[in-house]
C-alpha positions, 0 to 999 in steps of 0.5 A: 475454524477458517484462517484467511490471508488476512483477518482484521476483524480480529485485530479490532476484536480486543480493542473494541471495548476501548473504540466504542468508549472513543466513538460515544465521547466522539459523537457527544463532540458534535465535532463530526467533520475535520474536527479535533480527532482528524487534526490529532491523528494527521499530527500523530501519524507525522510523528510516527513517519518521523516528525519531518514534513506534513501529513493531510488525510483524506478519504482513501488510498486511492484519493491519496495518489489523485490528491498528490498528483492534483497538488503537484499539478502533473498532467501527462503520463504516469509510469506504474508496475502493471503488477499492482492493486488497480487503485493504483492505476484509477487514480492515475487516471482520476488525476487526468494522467495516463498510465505507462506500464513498467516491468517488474524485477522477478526476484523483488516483485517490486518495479524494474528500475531499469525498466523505468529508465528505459521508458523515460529514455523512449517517452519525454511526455512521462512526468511522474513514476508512482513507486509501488512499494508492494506487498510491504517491500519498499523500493530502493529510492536512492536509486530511484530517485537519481534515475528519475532527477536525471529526466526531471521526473518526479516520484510520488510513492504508494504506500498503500501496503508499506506502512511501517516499512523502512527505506534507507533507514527512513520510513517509506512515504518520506523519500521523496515529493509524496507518500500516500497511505492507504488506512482500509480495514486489511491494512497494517493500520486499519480503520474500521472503513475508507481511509487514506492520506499523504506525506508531504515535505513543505507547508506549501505542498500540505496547503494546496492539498488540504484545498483540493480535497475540500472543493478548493476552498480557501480558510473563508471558503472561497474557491481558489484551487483547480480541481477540488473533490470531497475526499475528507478522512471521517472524524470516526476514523480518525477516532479508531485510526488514533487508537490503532496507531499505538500498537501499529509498531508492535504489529510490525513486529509481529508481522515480521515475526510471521514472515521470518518463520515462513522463511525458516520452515517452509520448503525450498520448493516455494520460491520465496521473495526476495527481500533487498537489503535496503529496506526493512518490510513491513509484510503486509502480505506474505507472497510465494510462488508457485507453479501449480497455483489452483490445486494449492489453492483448492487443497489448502481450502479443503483444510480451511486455510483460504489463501489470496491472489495479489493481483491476476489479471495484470492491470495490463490484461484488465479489462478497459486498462489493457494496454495493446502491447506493454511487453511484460512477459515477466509480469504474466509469468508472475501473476500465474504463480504468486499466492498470498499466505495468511499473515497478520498480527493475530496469528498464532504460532501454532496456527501458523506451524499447521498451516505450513505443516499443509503447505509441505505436504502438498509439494510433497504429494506433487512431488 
């Protein structure tokens, strides 16, 4: 049987009886567009970010960082890793802002906060920094935060893989103007399609959003907000995004189970990332370097074991999003070595102990 980096057909696949009993009572509701389930689901999932502030859903992850940006009325440059799902930078650009490419820290992956301190020292145009807290590590805000204040920038976090990851003993997506989730079907909470949505901190921010992303319309539907979309979270989402919300922490926990004995048996020759103290990751995906990529690759496939790549090329080497001279030698060398393992909640331990098995194996036979 195959084993992918990620599986989440199994996670739907004892929840299904449960999910089509919801979407039947769902669909003899009539209420089909941000009906009752949309308004549950966006007040649950503010409890579970930890009560504070206010949560608006809407179509995508990638929605959510237009949406944000579009309600913070920013317009000019938006500093981002390069080393990042391309979601990230179309949506900068969705937004009519224009993506400044940051450097990332080779021990974290995450974005080099000296780095971005020494892009708003060069640049005065830049007026945001997108935190991408990747592969369900989180960025240390704190720190962040006061780089940021000190340029009047502001920090709008992308929460696309860090769903249940804690920063500063909070969970991510509340440290700062904005967090923006992604709820796609490989995510830690996963609909059964596009989803996305944003925290926000003020009942002001949460008005103007929930405006923008129904055409700018007011409660009488009048248009009173520049830039309105369609981007509204599917009533069936948020029927099946409510269901899988109660187990979302079990899930973690599973996850971070799998990483931990990743960590524990896999030899020392696989550069493992390293996880900074002031957080607590989520795992998402589970990333190892490896200078010999393909041929690890091609052998793990031989034995059914398909592992990813998150992300080559670089959104700087992509494309019409190159960028001329970024400079970022540390995220080419990066992009030629990470491999995703297969992680998620599903995955049994015997399983997992073979794959490793394979794992140690091949560096072996390299070595």
């Amino acid at each position: 049987m195959n084993t992918f980096f990620s599986n989440p057909k199994a996670g739907f696949k004892d929840k299904k009886k449960q999910i089509l009993a919801a979407i039947s009572k769902f669909i003899d509701s009539g209420e089909y567009i941000l009906g009752t389930n949309v308004k549950k689901f966006e007040d649950e999932f503010k409890q579970f970010l930890g009560n504070k502030g206010y949560f608006v859903s809407c179509a995508s992850g990638t929605d959510a960082i237009t949406l944000a940006l579009l309600t913070y009325g920013i317009k000019g440059k938006i500093i981002v890793p390069s080393h990042t799902a391309t979601a990230s930078i179309i949506a900068i650009q969705k937004a009519g802002c224009e993506p400044v490419y940051a450097e990332i820290n080779p021990e974290t992956l995450l974005t080099s906060i000296a780095n971005i301190q020494t892009l708003l020292q060069k640049d005065k145009n830049i007026k945001a920094v997108l935190a991408v807290h990747l592969y369900g590590s989180g960025m240390d805000m704190n720190r962040l935060s006061l780089v940021a204040k000190s340029f009047q920038c502001i920090v709008i976090e992308d929460c696309a893989q860090s769903c249940g990851t804690i920063i500063h003993k909070k969970q991510s997506g509340t440290l700062s103007s904005a967090g923006c989730f992604s709820f796609f079907p490989t995510k830690n909470l996963p609909a059964l399609g596009d989803g996305g949505g944003l925290w926000l901190p003020n009942k002001k921010m949460k008005e103007k959003a929930e405006s923008i992303r129904q055409y700018g319309w007011n409660q009488r539907r009048i248009v009173c907000t520049p830039d309105g979309m369609n981007s509204r979270l599917d009533e069936i989402q948020a029927v099946v995004l409510r269901i899988r919300l109660k187990d979302l922490q079990k899930d973690i926990i599973k996850r971070r189970n799998i990483a931990n004995l990743y960590d524990i048996k896999l030899s020392n020759k696989f550069k493992i990332i390293h996880q900074a103290s002031h957080q607590q990751s989520s795992y998402h995906l589970y990333i190892v370097r490896v200078k010999n990529r393909e041929k690890l690759i091609s052998y793990m496939k031989k034995r059914d074991i398909f592992m990813g790549i998150h992300y080559y090329p670089s959104n700087h080497m992509n494309g019409i999003l190159k960028n001329q001279d970024p400079n970022l030698k540390v995220t080419e060398k990066i992009s030629r070595e990470v491999v995703s393992l297969p992680i998620f909640p599903e995955l049994s331990k015997v399983k997992q102990i073979d794959i490793i098995k394979h794992l140690n194996n091949f560096l072996e036979l390299k070595s």
